[in-house]
N, C-alpha and C positions, 0 to 999 in steps of 0.2 A: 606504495601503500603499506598500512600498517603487517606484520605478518602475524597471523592466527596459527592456533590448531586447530584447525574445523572440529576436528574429532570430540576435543574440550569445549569447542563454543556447543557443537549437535548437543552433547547432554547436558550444557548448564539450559539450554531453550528448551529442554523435554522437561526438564526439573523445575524452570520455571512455570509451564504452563500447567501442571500436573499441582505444582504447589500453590496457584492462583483460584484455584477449581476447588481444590479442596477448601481452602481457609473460604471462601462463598458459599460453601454448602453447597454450590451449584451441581444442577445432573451432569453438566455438559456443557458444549459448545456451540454459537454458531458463527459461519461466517458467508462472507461473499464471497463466491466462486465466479472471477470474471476470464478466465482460462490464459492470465496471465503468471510470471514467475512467479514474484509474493502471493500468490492467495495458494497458487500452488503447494510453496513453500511449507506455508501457516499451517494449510491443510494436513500436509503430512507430516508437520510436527504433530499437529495437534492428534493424529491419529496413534504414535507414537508414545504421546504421553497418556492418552486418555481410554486410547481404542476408541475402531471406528464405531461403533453404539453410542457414544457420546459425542459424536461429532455431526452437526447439521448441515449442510452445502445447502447455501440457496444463489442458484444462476439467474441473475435479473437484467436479460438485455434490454434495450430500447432496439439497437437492429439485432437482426438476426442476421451474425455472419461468421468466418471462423472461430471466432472466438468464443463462441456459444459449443463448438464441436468440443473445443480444445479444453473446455469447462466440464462436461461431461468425460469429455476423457479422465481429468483428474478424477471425478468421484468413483466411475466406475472402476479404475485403477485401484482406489482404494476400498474400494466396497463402500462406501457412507451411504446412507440415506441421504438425497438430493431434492430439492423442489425448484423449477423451475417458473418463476412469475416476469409476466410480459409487463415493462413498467411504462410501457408507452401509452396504454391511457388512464393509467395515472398521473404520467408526466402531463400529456396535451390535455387532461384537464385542468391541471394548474392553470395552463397556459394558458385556457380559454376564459380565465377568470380573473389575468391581468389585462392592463387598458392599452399594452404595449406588447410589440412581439418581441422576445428573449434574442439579443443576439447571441450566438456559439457559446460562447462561452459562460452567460448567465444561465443556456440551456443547461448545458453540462453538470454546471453547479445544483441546479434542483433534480436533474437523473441523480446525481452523487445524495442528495439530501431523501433523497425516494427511496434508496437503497438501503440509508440508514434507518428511515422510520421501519421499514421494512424488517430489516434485520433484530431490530430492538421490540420489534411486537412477537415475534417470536423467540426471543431470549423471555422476551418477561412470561409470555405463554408456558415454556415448558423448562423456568426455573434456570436458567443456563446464562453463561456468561456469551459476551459478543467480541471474538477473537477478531483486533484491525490487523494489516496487510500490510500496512506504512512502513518503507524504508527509512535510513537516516541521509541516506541522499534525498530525497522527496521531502522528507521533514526538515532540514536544515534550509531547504530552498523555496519552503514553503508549497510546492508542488501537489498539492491535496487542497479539499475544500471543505472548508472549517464547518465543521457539523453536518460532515458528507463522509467523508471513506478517513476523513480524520477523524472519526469520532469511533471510539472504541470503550470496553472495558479497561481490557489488553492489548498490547501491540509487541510479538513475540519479538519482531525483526525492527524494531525502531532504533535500534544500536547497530545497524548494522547496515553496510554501504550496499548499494546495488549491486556493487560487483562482490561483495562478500557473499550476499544470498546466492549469488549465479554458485559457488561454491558450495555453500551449504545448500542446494540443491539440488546437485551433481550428485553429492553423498548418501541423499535422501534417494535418489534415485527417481528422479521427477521424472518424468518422459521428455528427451530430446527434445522434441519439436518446439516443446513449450519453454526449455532452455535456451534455444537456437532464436527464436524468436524476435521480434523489434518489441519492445514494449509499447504497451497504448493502454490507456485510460478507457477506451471505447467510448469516447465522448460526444463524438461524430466521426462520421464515414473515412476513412481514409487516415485520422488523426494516428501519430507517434509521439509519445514524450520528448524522444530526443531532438524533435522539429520543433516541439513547442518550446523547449529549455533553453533552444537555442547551441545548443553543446549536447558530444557523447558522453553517456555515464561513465567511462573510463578516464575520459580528462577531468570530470564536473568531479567524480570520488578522489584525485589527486589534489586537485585543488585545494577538496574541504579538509580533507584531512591535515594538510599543510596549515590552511588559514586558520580552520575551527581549532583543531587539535592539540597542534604544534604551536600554533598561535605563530607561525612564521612571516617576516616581512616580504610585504608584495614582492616585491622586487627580486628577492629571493629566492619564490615560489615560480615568480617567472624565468629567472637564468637558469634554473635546476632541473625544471621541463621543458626548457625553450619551446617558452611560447610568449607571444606579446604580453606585455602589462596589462593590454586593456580585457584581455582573458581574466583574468585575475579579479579585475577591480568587476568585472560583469558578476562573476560569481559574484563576489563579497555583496555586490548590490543587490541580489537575490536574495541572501541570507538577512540582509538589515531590515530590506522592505517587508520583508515575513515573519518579521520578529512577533508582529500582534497576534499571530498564528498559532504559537504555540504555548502559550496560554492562557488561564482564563479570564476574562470579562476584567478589566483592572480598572480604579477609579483614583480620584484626588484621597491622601490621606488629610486627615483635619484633627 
């Protein structure tokens, strides 16, 4: 992997969020608090640059399980102001208003989209901008759902690999447990990223950096981590099919 200064990266990400707030005239911030690393992260940047008085938490599970603990840890940790909304009948009324039941991962998609209207009615309420969570591992591989937990004003850690944040983390001083942790989406019960990606964020961040970055040849990227080819070309296929992902709305030019 690429080597940082964490030290230089921590305050170009204070500097940024600090200078994004300002130039909006906004009071503040808010964001999702799902008691995973990034929101952790976000959070205590954002505390950082802005102080906790301009920083909003809102923890919106559909279950209630540690990850609702681990989400309250982070705020009380930081002192912020926190609100906790149950989005599970708002989700299952969506749901009772299609003509189809959602499988897993259509569900997932509208909890992600719930969170976002969510978050954005209270940005627009009290004048603040809406801080995303989105990694550049998740972003490059599309791993987010488009006008769900992709959707932001700002996204402090979008440059930056999973395992860069577990760093810049560390430094923040995030509480262990939430460092140590398996990542998940909280999508459904039992779900992990790294089950769903198919691959650990350790391999998955060597990879992009190699293919996205370095723009190196497969094959290359394979002898130099030995690991098979077909490792390689799975990432790349991740990144091609998510390409419509990250950006917006595109049509024929004429």
């Amino acid at each position: 992997m690429r080597s940082l200064d964490y030290n230089s990266v921590l305050q170009t990400l204070i500097n940024f969020i600090e200078k994004r707030v300002s130039e909006a005239n906004a009071s503040g911030v808010v964001l999702g608090i799902s008691g995973g690393i990034d929101s952790a992260t976000t959070a205590y940047l954002a505390v950082k640059a802005l102080g906790k008085e301009r920083v909003l938490g809102l923890i919106m599970p559909y279950y209630h399980n540690r990850d609702v603990e681990d989400a309250r840890l982070v705020c009380s940790s930081l002192g912020i102001e926190c609100r906790e909304i149950n989005i599970k009948p708002i989700v299952d009324s969506f749901v009772s208003h299609l003509d189809f039941q959602p499988d897993k991962r259509s569900l997932g998609n509208i909890m992600s989209r719930t969170r976002m209207v969510l978050l954005y009615a209270h940005a627009n309420q009290l004048n603040r901008l809406v801080l995303g969570t989105s990694n550049r591992s998740e972003f490059l591989t599309g791993y987010f759902t488009k006008w769900g937990d992709g959707a932001s004003d700002y996204a402090p850690l979008i440059n930056l690999y999973k395992t860069e944040v577990w760093g810049i983390a560390k430094l923040l001083g995030v509480p262990q447990r939430i460092i140590e942790k398996k990542p998940t989406a909280g999508l459904w019960e039992g779900q992990t990223d790294e089950d769903e990606l198919g691959i650990s964020y350790r391999l998955l961040d060597e990879i992009l950096w190699r293919l996205v970055d370095l723009k190196m040849p497969k094959e290359e990227i394979a002898r130099e981590l030995g690991v098979p080819l077909e490792r390689v070309e799975y990432v790349e296929s991740l990144v091609k099919k998510s390409e419509h992902k990250r950006h917006l709305p595109l049509g024929p030019t004429f």
